[in-house]
C-alpha positions as CSV (number, residue, x, y, z in Angstrom):
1,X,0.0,0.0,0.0
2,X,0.9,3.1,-0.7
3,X,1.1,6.6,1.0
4,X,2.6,10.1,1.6
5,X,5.7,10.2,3.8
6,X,4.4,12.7,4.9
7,X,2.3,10.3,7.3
8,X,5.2,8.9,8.5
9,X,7.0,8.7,12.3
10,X,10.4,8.5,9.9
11,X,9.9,11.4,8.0
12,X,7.4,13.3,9.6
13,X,10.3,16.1,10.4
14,X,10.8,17.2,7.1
15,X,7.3,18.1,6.4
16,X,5.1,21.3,7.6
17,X,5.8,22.1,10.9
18,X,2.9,21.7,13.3
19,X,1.5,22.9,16.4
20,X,3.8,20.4,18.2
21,X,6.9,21.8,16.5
22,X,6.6,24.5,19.2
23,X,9.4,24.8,21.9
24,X,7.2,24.8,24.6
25,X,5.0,21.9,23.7
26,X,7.9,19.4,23.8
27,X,6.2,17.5,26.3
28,X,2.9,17.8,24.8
29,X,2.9,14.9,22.0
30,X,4.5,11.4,21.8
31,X,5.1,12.7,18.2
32,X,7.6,14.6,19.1
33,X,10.5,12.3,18.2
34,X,12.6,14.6,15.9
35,X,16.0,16.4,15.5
36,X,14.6,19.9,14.2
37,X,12.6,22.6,15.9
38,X,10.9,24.7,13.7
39,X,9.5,27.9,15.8
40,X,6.4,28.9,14.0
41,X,4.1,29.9,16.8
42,X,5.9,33.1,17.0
43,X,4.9,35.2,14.1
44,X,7.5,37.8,14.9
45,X,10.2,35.6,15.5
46,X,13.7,36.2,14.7
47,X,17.0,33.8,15.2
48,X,19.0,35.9,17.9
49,X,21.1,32.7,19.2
50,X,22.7,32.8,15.3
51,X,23.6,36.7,15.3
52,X,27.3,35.2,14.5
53,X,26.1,34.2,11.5
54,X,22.8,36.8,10.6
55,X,24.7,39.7,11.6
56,X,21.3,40.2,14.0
57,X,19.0,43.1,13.8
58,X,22.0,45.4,13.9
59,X,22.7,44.2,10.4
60,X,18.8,44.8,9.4
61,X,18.8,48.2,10.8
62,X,21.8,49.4,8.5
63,X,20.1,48.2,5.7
64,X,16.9,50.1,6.1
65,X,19.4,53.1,7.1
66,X,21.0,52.7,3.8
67,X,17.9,52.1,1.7
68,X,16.6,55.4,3.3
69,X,12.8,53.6,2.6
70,X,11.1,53.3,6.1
71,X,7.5,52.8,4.4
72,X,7.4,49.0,4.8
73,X,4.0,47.7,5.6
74,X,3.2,47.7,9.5
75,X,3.6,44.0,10.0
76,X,7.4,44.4,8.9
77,X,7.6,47.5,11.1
78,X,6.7,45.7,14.1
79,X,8.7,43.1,13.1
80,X,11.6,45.6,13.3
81,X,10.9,47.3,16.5
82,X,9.9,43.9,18.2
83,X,12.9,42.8,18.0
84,X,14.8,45.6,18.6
85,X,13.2,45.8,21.6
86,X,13.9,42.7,22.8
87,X,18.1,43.1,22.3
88,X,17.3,46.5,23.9
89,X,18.2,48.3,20.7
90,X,16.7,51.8,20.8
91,X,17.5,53.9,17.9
92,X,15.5,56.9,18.0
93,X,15.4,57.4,14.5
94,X,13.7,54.4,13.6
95,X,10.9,55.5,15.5
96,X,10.4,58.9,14.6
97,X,10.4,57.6,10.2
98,X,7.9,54.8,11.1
99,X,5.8,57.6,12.4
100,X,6.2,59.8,10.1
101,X,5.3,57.3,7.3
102,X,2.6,55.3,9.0
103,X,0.0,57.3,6.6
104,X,1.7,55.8,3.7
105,X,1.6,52.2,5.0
106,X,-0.1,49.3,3.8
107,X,-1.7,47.5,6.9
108,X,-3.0,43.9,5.4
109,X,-2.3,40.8,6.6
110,X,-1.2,42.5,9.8
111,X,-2.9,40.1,13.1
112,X,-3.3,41.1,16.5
113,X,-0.2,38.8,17.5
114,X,1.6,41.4,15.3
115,X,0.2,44.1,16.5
116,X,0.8,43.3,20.0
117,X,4.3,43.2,19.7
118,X,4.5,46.7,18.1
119,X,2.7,47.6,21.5
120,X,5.3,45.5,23.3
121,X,8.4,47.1,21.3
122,X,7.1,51.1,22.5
123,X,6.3,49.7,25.8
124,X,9.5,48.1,26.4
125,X,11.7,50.9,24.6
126,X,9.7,53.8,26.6
């Protein structure tokens, strides 16, 4: 007979990530027999533990610097201050173009969970 892989135990890792795939829910599943941990729960995640080799959000920062564009749509703003925020990054200037551009900004596909962490990046940077 005949099926996906995708179905099984063996290869089950190198499909679509699932709610299981979370950090936290390690414990959750007897599933959870794998060598990968894929962290999609977190919408605005970003890898800090691999800034060695991402250059971190330092890097992003000098790009939209250099680009001089900071109209991006809101969920990639909040992306930015997010996780600024939570390497306690504050650069003042990133703040005050957002702001001045938010009239200019798209705002689809932007979801609460994205939206919160904008609120959580201006709480946390004051």
């Amino acid at each position: 007979m005949a099926y996906h892989p995708k179905w099984n135990a063996k290869y089950r890792e190198h499909w679509k990530p699932t709610y299981f795939d979370n950090v936290n829910r390690r414990w959750d599943s007897l599933l959870k027999i794998k060598t990968k941990t894929y962290r999609t729960q977190d919408p605005l995640f970003f890898d800090h533990d691999m800034e060695h080799t991402n250059g971190g959000i330092k890097l992003l920062l000098e790009l939209l610097h250099d680009k001089g564009t900071y109209t991006l749509p809101l969920k990639n703003q909040a992306y930015i201050l997010y996780n600024m925020s939570l390497k306690n990054h504050f650069d003042p200037n990133v703040y005050k173009q957002f702001e001045s551009g938010l009239r200019n900004s798209s705002d689809k596909h932007m979801t609460a969970r994205i939206a919160f962490g904008a609120l959580y990046a201006y709480y946390k940077s004051n």
